[in-house]
Steps between C-alpha positions, in 0.01 A plus 500: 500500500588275204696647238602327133729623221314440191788633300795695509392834637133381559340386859206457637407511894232401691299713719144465699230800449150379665603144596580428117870450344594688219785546318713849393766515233841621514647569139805673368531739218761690325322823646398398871393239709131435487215355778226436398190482712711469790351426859788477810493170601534358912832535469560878393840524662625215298341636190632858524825392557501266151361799329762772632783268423321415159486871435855600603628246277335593182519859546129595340209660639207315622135493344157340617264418277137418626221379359250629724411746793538189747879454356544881521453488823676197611813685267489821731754437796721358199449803294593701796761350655724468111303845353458228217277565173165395526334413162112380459400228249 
């Protein structure tokens, strides 16, 4: 897993879905903190740990946004496991 701030409150991560890399976004907003088209990466441990700590700090709710079924999917076990808001582009 690679991750990169882009800028203050915004981070990317890499993940692998069918032997291809992509890349999910982590932003903050006043309101929440936002994924969008997340997919867990290898290291899911690592990355759930970030995000609790992440979400303890700010003290906002968590929403998914996905831009597809596919991402839907791949959002479900995070979904569950925050009861986060799941919007559809």
């Amino acid at each position: 897993m690679e991750v990169q701030e882009l800028a203050p409150g915004l981070w990317r991560w890499s993940a692998r879905r069918d032997n291809a890399e992509v890349w999910c976004l982590y932003v903050e907003t006043d309101a929440a903190t936002v994924l969008i088209d997340p997919v867990l990466p290898d290291e899911p441990e690592r990355f759930f740990r970030a995000l609790d700590r992440d979400l303890e700090r700010r003290g906002k709710p968590l929403a998914i946004l996905c831009t597809s079924a596919e991402h839907e999917r791949e959002a479900a076990p995070l979904v569950e496991r925050y009861e986060a808001t799941l919007l559809r582009a």
